[in-house]
C-alpha positions in Angstrom: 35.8 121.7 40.9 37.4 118.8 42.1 40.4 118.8 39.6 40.9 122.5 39.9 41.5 121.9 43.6 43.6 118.6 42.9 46.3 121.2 40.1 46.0 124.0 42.8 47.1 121.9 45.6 49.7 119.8 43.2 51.2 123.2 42.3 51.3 124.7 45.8 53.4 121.2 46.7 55.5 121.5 43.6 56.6 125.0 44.6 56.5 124.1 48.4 59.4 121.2 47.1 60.8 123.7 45.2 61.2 126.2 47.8 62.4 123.6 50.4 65.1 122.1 47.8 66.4 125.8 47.4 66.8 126.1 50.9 68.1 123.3 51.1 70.8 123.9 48.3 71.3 127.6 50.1 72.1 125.6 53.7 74.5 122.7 52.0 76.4 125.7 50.1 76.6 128.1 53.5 77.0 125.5 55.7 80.3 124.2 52.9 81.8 127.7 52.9 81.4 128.1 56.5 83.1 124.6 57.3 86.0 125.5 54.4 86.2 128.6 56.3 87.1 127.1 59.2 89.4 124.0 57.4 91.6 127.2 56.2 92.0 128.4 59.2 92.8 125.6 61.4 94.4 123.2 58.6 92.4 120.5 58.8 92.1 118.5 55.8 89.5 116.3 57.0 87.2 119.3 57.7 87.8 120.9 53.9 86.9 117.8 52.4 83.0 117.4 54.2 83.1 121.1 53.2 83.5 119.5 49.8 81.2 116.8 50.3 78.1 119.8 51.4 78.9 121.6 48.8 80.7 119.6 45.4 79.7 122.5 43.3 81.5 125.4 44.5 84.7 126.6 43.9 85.3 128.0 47.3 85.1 125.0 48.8 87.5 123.1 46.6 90.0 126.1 46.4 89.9 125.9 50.3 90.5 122.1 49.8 93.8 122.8 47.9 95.0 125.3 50.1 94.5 123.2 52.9 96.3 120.3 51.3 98.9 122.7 49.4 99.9 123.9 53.1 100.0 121.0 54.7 102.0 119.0 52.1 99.3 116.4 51.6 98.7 115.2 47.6 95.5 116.5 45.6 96.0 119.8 46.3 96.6 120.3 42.2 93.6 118.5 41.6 91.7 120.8 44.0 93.0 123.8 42.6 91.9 122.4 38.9 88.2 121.9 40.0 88.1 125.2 41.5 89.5 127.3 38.0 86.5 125.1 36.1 84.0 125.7 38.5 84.5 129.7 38.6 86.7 130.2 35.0 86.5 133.8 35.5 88.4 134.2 38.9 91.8 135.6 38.8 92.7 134.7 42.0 91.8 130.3 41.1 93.8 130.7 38.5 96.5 132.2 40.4 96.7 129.4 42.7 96.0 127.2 40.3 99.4 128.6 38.4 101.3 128.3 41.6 100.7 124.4 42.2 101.3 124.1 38.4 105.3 125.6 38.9 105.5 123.1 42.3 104.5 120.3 40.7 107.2 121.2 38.2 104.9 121.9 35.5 106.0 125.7 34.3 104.4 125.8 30.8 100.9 124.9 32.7 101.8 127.5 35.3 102.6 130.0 32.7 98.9 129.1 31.0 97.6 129.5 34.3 98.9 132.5 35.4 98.4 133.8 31.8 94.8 133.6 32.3 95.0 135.1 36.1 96.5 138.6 34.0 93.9 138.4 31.3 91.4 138.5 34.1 93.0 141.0 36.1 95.8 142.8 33.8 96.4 145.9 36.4 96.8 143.6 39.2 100.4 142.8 40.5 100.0 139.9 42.1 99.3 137.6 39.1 102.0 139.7 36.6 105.0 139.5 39.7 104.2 135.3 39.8 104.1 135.4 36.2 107.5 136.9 35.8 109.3 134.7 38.3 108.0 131.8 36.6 109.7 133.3 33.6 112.8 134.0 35.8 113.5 130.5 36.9 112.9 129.3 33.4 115.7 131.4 32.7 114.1 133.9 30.2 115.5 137.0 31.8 114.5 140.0 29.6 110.6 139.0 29.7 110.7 137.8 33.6 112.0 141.3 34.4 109.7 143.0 32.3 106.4 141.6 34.2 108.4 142.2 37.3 109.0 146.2 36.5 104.8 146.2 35.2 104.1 144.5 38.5 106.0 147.0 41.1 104.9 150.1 38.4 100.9 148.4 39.9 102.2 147.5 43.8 105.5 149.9 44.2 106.0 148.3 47.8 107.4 145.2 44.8 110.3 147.7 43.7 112.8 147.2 46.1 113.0 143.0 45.9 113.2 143.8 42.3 116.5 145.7 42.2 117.6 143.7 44.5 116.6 140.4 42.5 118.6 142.5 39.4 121.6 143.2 41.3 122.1 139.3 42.2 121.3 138.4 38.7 124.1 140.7 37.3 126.4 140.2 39.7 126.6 143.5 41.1 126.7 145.0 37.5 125.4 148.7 38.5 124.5 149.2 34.9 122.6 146.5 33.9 120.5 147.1 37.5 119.7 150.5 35.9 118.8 149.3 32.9 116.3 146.3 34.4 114.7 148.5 37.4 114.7 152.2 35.1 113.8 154.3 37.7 110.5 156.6 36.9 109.9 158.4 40.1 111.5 160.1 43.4 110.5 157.0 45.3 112.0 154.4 43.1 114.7 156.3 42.3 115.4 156.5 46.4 115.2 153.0 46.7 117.9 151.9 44.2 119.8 154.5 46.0 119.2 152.4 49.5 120.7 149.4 47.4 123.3 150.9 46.2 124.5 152.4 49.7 124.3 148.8 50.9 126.2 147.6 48.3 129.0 149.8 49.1 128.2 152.2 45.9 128.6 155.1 47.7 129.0 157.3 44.3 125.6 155.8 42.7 123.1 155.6 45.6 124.3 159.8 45.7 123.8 160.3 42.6 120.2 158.3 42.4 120.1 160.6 45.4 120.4 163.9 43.9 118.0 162.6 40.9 115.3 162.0 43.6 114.7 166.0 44.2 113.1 166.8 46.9 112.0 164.2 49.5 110.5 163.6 53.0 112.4 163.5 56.3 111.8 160.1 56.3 113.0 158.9 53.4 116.3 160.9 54.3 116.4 159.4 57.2 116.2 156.1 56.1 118.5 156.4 53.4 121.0 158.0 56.0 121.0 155.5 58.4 121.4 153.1 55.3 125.1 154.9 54.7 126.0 155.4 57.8 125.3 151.1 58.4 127.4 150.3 55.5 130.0 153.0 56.9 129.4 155.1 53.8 130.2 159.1 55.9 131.2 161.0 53.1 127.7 160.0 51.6 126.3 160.4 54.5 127.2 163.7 55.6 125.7 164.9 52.5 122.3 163.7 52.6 122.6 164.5 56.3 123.8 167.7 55.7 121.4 168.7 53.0 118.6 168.3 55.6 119.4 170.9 57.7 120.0 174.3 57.8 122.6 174.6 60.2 124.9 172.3 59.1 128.6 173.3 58.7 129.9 174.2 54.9 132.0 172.2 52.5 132.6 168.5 52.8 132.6 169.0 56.5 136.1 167.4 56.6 137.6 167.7 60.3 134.5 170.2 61.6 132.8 169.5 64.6 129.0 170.4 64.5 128.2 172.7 67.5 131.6 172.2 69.1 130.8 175.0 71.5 127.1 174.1 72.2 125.9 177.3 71.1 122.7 176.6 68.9 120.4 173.8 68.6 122.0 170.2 70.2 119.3 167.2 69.5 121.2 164.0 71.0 118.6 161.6 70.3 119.3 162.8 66.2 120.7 160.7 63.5 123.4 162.1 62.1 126.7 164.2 62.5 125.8 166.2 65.3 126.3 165.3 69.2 124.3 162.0 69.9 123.5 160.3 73.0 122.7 156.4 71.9 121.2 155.3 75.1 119.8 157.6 78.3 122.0 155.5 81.6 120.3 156.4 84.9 122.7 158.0 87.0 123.9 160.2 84.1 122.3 163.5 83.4 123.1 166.0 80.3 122.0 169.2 79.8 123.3 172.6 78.5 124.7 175.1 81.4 124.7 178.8 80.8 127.5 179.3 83.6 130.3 180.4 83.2 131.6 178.6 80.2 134.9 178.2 78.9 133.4 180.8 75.5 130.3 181.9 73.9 127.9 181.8 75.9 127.1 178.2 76.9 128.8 174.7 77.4 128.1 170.9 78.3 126.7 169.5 81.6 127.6 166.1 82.4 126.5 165.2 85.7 127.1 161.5 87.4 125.1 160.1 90.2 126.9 156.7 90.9 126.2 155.7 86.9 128.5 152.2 87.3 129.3 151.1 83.6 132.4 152.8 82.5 132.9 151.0 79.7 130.0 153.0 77.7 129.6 156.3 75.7 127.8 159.1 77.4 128.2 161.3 74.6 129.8 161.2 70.9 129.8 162.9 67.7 131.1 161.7 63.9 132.9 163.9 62.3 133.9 163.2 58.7 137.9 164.0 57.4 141.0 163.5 55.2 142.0 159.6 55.1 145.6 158.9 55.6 146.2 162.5 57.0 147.1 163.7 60.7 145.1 165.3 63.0 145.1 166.7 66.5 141.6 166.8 68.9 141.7 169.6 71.5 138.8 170.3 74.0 137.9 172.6 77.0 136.9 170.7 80.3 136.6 171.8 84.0 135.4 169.5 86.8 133.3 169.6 90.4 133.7 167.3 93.2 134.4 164.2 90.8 135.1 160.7 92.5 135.1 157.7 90.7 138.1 154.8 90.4 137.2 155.1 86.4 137.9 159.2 85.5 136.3 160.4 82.5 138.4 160.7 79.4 137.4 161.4 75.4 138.3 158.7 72.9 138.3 159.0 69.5 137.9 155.9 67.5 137.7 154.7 64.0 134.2 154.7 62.7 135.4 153.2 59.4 137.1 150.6 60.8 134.8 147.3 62.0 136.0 147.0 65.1 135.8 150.7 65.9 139.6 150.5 66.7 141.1 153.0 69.4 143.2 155.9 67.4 143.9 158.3 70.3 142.2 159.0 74.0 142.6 162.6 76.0 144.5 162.6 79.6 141.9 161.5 82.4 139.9 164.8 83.7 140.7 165.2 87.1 139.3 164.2 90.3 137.5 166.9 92.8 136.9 170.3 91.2 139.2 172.0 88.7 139.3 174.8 86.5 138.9 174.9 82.9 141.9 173.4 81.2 142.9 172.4 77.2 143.0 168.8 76.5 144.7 167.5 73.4 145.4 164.5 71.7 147.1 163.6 68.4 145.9 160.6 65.9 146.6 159.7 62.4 143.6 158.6 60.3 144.3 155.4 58.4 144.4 155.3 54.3 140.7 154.1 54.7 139.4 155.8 57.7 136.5 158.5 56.4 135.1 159.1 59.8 135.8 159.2 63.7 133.7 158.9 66.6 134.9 161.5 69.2 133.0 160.0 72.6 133.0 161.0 76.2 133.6 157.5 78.2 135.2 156.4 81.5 138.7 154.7 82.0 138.3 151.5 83.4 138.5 150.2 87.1 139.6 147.9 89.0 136.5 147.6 90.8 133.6 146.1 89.9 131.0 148.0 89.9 132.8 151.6 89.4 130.0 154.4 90.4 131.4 157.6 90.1 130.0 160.7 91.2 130.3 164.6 90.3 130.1 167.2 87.5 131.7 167.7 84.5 132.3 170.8 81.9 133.1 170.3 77.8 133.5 173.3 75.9 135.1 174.3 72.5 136.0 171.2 70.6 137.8 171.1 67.4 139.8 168.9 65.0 143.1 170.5 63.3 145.0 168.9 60.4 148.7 168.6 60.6 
């Protein structure tokens, strides 16, 4: 009776230890994560390495312990990053890491290995396949780095872009060779090796990787559009502009105004070739006046209330046309009670050029109130000028600041070839 009492209270201590080591065990490993946790976050090396100390057996804490070191330049960090891979072998992301402080220690066949096993753990991932492939790119083995670069971006297509752009530096702006290393599959792609192009100034290729994309969101058109028009690209422009809209004027649009009578829909705050406003001013009000315009049945309302800068546009419009040829701008206008030392006047200006240079300028509108009158002015488009900006401004003053105050009329603009 005696002995059975003895092995019963021998075993209840045996699994009492037991239970106490494994809690233990479970509060050294928590408390390690929880410390390595904290290490990444605030960088301190010290901190990851009691984290190590809690816990010696996990990988977490020893990857955290590379990272740490890895980031802030201190040695071991390879070391760390070793320990971590053996610890948990079948962890992509370790060996990822691990392949990383392989290449910066300047060990690429061990980062290739490394990485090598990151993909065989995780071969629909990009992240490991896009490291992979620039290992293989800065060892200079350019056909297989840029065909783990194209698997990685065809897994994460956010990758695509830096990936025709790599290809574009690597060949040296060969348009061809970029084709043949980022082979297009899809609308989205195809979109965004038509963004490169148009910032490369390959106005003919990022159309025709256009066209190929079919149908796509307003977006994405007006992303790519604003990409032209940055890199000064109208003729390209006014197509993908144009092929957004249904009111937009026919043909290459060479020399047409878009609503130069302010008939139908007028959206200033909208990219593109129609009338835009680039900035509201206080003390300068537009709006479309049914009164008594100059034909059709409406016209433009610009109203000033002591606005001061005369130096800015208050409205403007690009119109596309004919480099090298001759043209003439004519425009209704009628005024009300204007003052101002600064009268308003309509500039049009070389959007092709970089420093938007002055081509021609209208005769000042008049002061106090007048009726409608024509205003002309003549202009010849340089050899490379494929746009103009036709704005609505102020002369300058002498004083400083120059409010002006009053109303003013636009009505029936057009451009004519000579």
């Amino acid at each position: 009776m005696n002995t059975r009492r003895i092995l019963t209270t021998l075993v209840s201590l045996a699994l009492f230890a037991s239970c106490a080591l494994a809690a233990w065990g479970a509060w050294r490993a928590g408390g390690g994560r929880l410390l390595a946790k904290y290490a990444g976050a605030s960088l301190a090396s010290e901190t990851a390495r009691r984290a190590v100390r809690m816990s010696p057996e996990d990988p977490e804490t020893h990857s955290a312990l590379g990272l740490v070191l890895y980031n802030t330049k201190e040695a071991g960090a390879l070391a760390e990053f070793e320990r971590a891979a053996a610890l948990r072998p079948r962890d992509y992301v370790l060996w990822l890491q691990l392949g990383r402080a392989r290449e910066e220690a300047g060990d690429a066949e061990g980062a290739l290995q490394a990485l090598g096993e990151a993909l065989r753990l995780a071969p629909f991932y990009s992240a490991p396949r896009w490291q992979y492939g620039n290992v293989l790119y800065r060892r200079g083995r350019l056909d297989e780095a840029f065909a783990e670069l194209r698997r990685a971006s065809v897994s994460n297509p956010t990758l695509y872009p830096a990936l025709a752009d790599l290809a574009w530096g690597t060949y040296r702006g060969d348009a061809g060779a970029v084709e043949r290393v980022a082979a297009p599959r899809n609308a989205l792609e195809r979109l965004a090796l038509a963004r490169l192009f148009a910032r490369k100034g390959r106005p003919d290729l990022a159309l025709a990787h256009f066209r190929a994309a079919g149908e796509i969101d307003a977006d994405d058109r007006r992303r790519f559009l604003k990409e032209l028009l940055t890199a000064r690209q109208f003729e390209a422009a006014y197509e993908v502009w144009a092929g957004g809209r249904e009111d937009a004027r026919g043909g290459a649009g060479k020399g047409l105004f878009t609503e130069p009578g302010f008939e139908g829909r007028v959206n200033t705050s909208e990219l593109g070739f129609g009338w835009r406003q680039e900035r509201a001013f206080e003390g300068v009000t537009l709006s479309i006046d049914t009164r008594s315009p100059n034909s059709g049945a409406r016209s433009l309302l610009v109203e000033w209330g002591g606005h001061a800068n005369p130096g800015v546009s208050v409205i403007s419009q690009l119109v596309v046309l004919e480099p090298g040829a001759r043209y003439r701008l004519s425009f209704h206008a009628r005024t009300e009670q204007v003052k101002t030392g600064g009268p308003p006047v309509v500039v049009v200006s070389d959007a092709s050029a970089e420093d938007a240079r002055v081509l021609a300028e209208s005769k000042p509108l008049p002061q106090g109130t007048a009726a409608w009158q024509v205003y002309e002015a003549e202009f010849d488009a340089t050899p490379k000028t494929e746009a103009v900006l036709v704005s609505l401004r102020r002369q300058n003053c002498d004083a400083n600041p120059c409010p002006m105050f009053g109303r003013v009329w636009l009505d029936d603009f057009s451009l004519r070839k000579l």
